[in-house]
N, C-alpha and C positions, 0 to 999 in steps of 0.2 A: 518575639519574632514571628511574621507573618508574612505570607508571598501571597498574591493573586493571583492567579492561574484563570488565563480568558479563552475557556474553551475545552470541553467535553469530550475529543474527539482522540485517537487514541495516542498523539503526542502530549494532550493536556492531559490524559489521566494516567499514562505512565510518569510524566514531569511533577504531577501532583501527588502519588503512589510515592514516589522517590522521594520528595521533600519530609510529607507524613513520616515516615515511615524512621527518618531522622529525626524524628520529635517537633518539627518545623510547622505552625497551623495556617491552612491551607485553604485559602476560601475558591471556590470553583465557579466559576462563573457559567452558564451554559444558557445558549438564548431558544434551545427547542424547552417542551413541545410548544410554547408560544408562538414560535415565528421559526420556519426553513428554508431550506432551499429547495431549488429545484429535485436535486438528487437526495434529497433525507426521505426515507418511507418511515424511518420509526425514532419511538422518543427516547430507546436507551441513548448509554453511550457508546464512544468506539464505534462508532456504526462504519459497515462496510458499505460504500454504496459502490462502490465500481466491479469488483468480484470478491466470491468469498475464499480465494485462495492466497497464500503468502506464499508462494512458488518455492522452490526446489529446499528441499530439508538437505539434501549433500554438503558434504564437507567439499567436495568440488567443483563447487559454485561460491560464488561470495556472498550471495543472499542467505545460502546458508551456513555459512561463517559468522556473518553478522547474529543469524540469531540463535548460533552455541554459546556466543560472546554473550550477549543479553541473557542469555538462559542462564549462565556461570554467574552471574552478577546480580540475578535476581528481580528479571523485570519481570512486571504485572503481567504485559501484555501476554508474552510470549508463555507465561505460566497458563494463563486465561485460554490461549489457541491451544495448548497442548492438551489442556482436557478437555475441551471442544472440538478435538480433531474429528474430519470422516476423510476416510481412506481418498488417496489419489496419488496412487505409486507412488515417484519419491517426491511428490512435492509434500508441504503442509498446506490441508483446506483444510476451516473450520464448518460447523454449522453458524450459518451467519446469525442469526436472530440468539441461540446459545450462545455463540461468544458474546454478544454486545449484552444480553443481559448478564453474564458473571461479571464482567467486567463494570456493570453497573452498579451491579453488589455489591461486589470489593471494595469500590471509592466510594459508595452512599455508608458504606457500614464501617468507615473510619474514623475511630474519634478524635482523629486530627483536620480530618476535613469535613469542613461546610459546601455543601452546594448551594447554590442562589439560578435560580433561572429566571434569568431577565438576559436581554439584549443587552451586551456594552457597546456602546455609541464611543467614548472617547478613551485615552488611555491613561490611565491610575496618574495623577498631577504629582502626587508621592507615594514613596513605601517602593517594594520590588514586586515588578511583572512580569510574567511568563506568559508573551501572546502566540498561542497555538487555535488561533480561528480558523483556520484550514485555509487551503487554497478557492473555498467559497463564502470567504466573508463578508459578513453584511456591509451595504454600502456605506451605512454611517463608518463605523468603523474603517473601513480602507479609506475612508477619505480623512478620516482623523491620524491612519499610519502613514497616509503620504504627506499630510502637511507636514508630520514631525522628521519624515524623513528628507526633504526634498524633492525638487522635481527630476524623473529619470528614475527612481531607484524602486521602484514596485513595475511590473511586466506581466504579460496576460501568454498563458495557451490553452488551448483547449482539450477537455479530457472527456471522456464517451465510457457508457456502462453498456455491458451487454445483456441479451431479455434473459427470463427465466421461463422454460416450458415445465408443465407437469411430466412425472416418468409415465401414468397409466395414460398418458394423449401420444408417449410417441409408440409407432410401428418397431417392435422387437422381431417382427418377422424380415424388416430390412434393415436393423442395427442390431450391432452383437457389442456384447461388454468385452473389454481388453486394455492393457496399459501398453502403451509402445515398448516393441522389443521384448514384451512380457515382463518388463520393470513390475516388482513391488504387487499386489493383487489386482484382478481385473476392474478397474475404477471407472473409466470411461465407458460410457457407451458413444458405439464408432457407428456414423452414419454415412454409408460409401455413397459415391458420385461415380457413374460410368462416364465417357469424355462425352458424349452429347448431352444428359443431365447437367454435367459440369459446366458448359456449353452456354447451353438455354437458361443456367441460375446467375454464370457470369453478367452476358447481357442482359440478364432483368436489372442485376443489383446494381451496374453503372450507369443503365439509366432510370433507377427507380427515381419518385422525387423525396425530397430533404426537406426534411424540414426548416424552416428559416432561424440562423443563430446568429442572433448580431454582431457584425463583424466579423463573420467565420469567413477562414480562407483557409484554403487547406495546408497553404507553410505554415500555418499558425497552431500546427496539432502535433501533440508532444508523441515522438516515435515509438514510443512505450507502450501507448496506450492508442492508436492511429484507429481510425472508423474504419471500420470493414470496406466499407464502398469505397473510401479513398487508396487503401491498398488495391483494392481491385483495377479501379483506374490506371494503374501503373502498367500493369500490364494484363496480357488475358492470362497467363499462368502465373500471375508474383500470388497467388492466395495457396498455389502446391506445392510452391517453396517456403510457406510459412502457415497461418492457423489450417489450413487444408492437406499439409502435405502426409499423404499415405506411408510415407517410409516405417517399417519397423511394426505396419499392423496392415495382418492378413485375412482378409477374410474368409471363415472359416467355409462357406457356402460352395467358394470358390478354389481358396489354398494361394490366391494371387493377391499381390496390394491391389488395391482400385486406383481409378486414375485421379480418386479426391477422397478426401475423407472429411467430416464436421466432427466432431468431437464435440459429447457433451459429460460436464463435472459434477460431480454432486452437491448441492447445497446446501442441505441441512441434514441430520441426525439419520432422520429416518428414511433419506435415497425418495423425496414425495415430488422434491425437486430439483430440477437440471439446469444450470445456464450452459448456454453458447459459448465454448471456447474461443474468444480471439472476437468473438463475435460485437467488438463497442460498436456502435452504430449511430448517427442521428438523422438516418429516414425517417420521413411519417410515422406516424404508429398503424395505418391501414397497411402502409408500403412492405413494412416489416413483415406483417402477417403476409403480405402476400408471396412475397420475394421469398423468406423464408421456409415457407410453405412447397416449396420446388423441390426441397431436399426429401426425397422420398419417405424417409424415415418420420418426419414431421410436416409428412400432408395435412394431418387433422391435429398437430399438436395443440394445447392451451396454453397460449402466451398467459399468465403469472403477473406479469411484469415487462416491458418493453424498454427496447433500450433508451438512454439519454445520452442527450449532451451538454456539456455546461461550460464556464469559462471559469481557469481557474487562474486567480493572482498570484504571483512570488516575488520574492524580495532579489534585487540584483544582490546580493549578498557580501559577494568581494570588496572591501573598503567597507561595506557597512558593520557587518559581523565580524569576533573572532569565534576561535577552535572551539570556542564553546556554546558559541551561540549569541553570544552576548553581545547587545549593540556599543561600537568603540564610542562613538560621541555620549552614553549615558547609559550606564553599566550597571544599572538596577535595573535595566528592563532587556530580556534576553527573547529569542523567537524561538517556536520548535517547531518542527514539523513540516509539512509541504511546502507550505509560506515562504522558508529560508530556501526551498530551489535543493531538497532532496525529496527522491522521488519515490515511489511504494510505499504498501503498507509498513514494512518493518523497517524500513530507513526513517520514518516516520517516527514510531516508536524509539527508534536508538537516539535520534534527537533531542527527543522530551528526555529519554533516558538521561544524558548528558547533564542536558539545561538543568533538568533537575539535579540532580548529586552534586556539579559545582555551586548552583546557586545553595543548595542547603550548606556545604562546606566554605562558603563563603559569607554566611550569616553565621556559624558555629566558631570562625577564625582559622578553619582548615588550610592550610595549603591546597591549591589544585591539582587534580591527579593530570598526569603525563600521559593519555594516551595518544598513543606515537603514531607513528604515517603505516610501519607492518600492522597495526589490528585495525578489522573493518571498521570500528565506534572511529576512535580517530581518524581514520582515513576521509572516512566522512566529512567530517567537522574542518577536517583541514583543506579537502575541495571545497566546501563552502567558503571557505576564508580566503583563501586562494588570490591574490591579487596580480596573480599572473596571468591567470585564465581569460583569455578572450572569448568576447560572445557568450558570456556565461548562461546555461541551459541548465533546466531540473534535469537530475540524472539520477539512475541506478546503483547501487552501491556495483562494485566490480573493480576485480585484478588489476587495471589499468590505474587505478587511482593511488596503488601502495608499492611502495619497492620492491624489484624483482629477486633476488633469489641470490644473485651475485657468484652462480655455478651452475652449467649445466644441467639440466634433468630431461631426460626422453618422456617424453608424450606429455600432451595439456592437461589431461586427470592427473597423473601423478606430480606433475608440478604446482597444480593449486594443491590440490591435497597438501603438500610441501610445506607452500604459502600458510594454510590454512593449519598445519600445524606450528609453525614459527609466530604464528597469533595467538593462540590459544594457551602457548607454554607463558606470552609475556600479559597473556589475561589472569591464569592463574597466578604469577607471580603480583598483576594486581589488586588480585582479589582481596587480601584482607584490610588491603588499604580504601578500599572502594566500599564495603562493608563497615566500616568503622564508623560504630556510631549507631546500628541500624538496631531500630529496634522489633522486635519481630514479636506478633501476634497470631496466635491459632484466628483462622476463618472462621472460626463456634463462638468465637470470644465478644465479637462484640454484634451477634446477630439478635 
């Protein structure tokens, strides 16, 4: 028994994680460091290029729901980011360049998986496949998944990273560290705007110039991920009601919110570097420096890295895929990851998740597990599958996609919570049926 897994990235090494790990041998395809994209800086795997956070660790939220459910069931990923955490109240950030090389470890030092790095140009004529090329696949490739899909059924939007500054470039004399509300320990450092700052940085950034992205229009940019300058556009305040807004942090200087606030996270281990909260972009790279450079705190900052922008492909998925990923017209070949039209980093991960543990239970003779529309993993898989869904868009994992409650509860935190324990009871009732099989190895064991 063997599966081919096309692509390195953190849906193909959790789906790959997952088969091994059932005793399943596992060949890995990866086409860096030969050949990238635009948005790859490095050659592990899992790489993070858009931000190095996996947002909110609460239980009331769905995101993080999604990854107590994965945590419970034993995926790489979420194993990988938790000992690679650096502080940022209650979300989960990793060190990004830390997380992608453990994660590089784990799957090179498995002796059920092979890596091969080479570009795949067309897709396995036999045997079973698992294609998690990301939502930046090489062109041969998307042209070889749309022949076999037909015309219509792959779609494009665009996704934007934000820069990274050094911590000793920015001004501490006009930024102070703090978590909104005083959530969880002081993680961000908060870079105020007074309203004419805020003012003079709006109008530069909506009419800084852009870079040229072919075929970029701005309905064409996934809301999750929206370029700064395009929010700005909206309106002259829509940036203080979302990555700008002062609520919940005071400056201590003062004892008042400011009329803006930039917010920057920490990056890696050692706090050396910061990205732009909210901050995707695809101005110039002069533009950037310059616009950016308004915000007081980051007069003289050292752009690191500036932001991108890229186009990314997904699968219309409703009619193509089901609940598991799995394409219905030829069901040796399953998709994970961005591609299938779910959206973050850990929706990501819970995909492969899936792809993987069915596709091995279906080459062992398993029955497939039931995960239902109450836990986030299913939830998931069955808005992708979804053939009711009009306009079908990449999306977030979130409340709106699983059954409500079917009783009364006062207030939205205590009702996800709610939610989010009514998932977790029918994960652990999973659990040993999801684990069956698995075989587990110390990390010393095959280093």
């Amino acid at each position: 028994m063997q599966v081919s897994v096309i692509g390195a990235g953190l849906a193909g090494c959790e789906a790959a994680w997952q088969l091994a790990r059932r005793g399943i041998a596992v060949t890995l395809y990866e086409m860096k460091p030969a050949k990238r994209t635009p948005a790859h800086h490095s050659d592990d795997f899992a790489e993070l290029c858009c931000s190095n956070s996996l947002r909110s660790d609460q239980l009331e939220n769905a995101v993080g729901l999604l990854k107590e459910e994965l945590r419970r069931l034993g995926s790489l990923i979420l194993a990988c980011a938790d000992e690679t955490r650096v502080e940022a109240g209650g979300a989960l950030a990793v060190d990004r360049h830390g997380f992608s090389r453990l994660v590089t470890e784990r799957v090179r030092s498995h002796p059920n998986i092979t890596v091969i790095e080479s570009e795949v140009t067309s897709i396995p004529a036999e045997g079973t496949v698992i294609i998690a090329s990301g939502p930046l696949t090489s062109d041969a490739l998307s042209a070889a998944i749309a022949e076999k899909l037909g015309d219509g059924h792959t779609l494009n939007f665009y996704d934007a990273a934000a820069p990274l500054v050094t911590y000793e470039s920015v001004d501490m004399s006009s930024a102070w560290f703090a978590s909104r509300y005083d959530k969880g320990t002081a993680d961000y450092i908060n870079c105020p705007l007074t309203a004419e700052e805020y003012d003079a940085f709006w109008h530069a950034l909506t009419t800084a110039e852009e870079a040229p992205v072919h075929g970029f229009e701005d309905k064409h940019v996934f809301e999750g991920c929206m370029p700064v300058e395009v929010m700005a556009r909206r309106g002259h305040d829509t940036l203080c009601y979302g990555p700008l807004k002062p609520r919940g942090l005071k400056d201590p200087k003062t004892g008042h919110e400011p009329y803006a606030v930039v917010q920057l996270r920490r990056d890696n281990a050692e706090g050396s570097i910061y990205n732009l909260v909210g901050f995707q972009t695809h101005l110039r790279f002069p533009e950037q420096k310059r616009v950016f450079s308004m915000i007081p705190a980051l007069a003289n900052a050292e752009f690191v890295r500036y932001g991108v922008m890229h186009r990314n492909t997904y699968l219309n998925s409703p009619g193509l895929l089901d609940r598991y990923y799995r394409l219905i017209a030829d069901d040796r070949i399953s998709f994970a990851g961005q591609m299938t039209g779910v959206e973050g980093y850990v929706e990501s991960a819970a995909s492969g998740f899936l792809a993987g543990v069915e596709t091995a239970r279906r080459l062992l003779g398993q029955a497939p597990i039931d995960f239902p529309r109450e836990t986030a993993i299913g939830a998931l898989g069955l808005y992708v599958s979804d053939t009711t869904v009009a306009n079908f868009q990449p999306m977030n994992v979130n409340f709106g996609i699983m059954p409500p409650l079917g009783c009364r509860i006062k207030g939205k935190r205590n009702k996800n919570a709610e939610l989010s324990r009514r998932s977790l009871e029918i994960i652990d009732s999973l659990r040993e049926s999801v684990l069956d099989g698995v075989k587990e190895e110390s990390h010393e064991d095959h280093h």
